[in-house]
ZAMARGU-4260 file (C-alpha; in steps of 0.2 Angstrom, whole numbers, plus 5000, padded with zeros to 4 digits):
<rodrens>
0) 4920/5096/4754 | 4933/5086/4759 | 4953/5092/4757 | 4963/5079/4750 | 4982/5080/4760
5) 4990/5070/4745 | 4999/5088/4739 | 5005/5091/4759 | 5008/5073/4763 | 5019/5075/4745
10) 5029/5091/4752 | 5034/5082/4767 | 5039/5067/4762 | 5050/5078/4748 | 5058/5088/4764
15) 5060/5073/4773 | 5068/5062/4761 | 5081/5078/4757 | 5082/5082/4775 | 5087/5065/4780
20) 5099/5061/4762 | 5109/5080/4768 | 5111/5073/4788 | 5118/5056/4780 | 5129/5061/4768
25) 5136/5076/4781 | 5138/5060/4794 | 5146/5048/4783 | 5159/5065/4774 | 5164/5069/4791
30) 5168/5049/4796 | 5177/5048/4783 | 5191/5060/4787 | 5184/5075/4777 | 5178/5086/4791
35) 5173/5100/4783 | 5158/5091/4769 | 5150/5103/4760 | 5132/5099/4752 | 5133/5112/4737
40) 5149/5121/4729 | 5151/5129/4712 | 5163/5138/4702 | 5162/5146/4684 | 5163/5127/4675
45) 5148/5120/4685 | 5143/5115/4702 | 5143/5099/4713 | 5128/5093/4723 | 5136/5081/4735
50) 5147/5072/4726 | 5139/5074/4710 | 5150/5085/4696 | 5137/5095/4687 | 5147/5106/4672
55) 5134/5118/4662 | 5143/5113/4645 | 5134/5096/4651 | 5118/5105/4653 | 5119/5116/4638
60) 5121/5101/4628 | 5110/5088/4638 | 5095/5104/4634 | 5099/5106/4616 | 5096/5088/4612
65) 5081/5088/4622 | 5074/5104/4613 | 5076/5094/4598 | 5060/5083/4604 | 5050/5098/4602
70) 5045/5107/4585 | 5053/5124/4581 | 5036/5131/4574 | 5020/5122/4576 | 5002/5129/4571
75) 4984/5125/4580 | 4975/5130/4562 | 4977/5136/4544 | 4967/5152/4544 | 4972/5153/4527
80) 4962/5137/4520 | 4948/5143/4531 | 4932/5147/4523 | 4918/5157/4531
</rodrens>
């Protein structure tokens, strides 16, 4: 049986497109006067991923209204009305 790449062809691409994005933006920070470009820093209020500000009060709240999709409880079947 044949093995399909799709998941390795995938990977790379993924490493690829990160790789080449992190060599860019180091090339274009360093140009630009700021010769010590740093990819990823953080401190206690969040954390920035280029130049993306990421706080985690963003976060906390961006995963609480997303939580709110989702039911609290939820059950498959009502053993209780189940009659053998």
């Amino acid at each position: 049986m044949k093995k399909h790449p799709t998941p390795i062809l995938l990977l790379l691409c993924t490493i690829l497109l990160i790789g080449g994005t992190a060599v860019a933006y180091c090339n274009t920070r360093s140009f630009g006067f700021e010769p010590d470009a740093k990819w990823i820093t953080y401190n206690d209020g969040g954390f920035t991923v280029y130049d993306f500000r990421v706080e985690y009060r963003q976060l906390a709240e961006g995963w609480q209204s997303f939580s709110n999709f989702f039911p609290k409880k939820s059950q498959t079947c009502f053993y209780d009305k189940m009659e053998f």
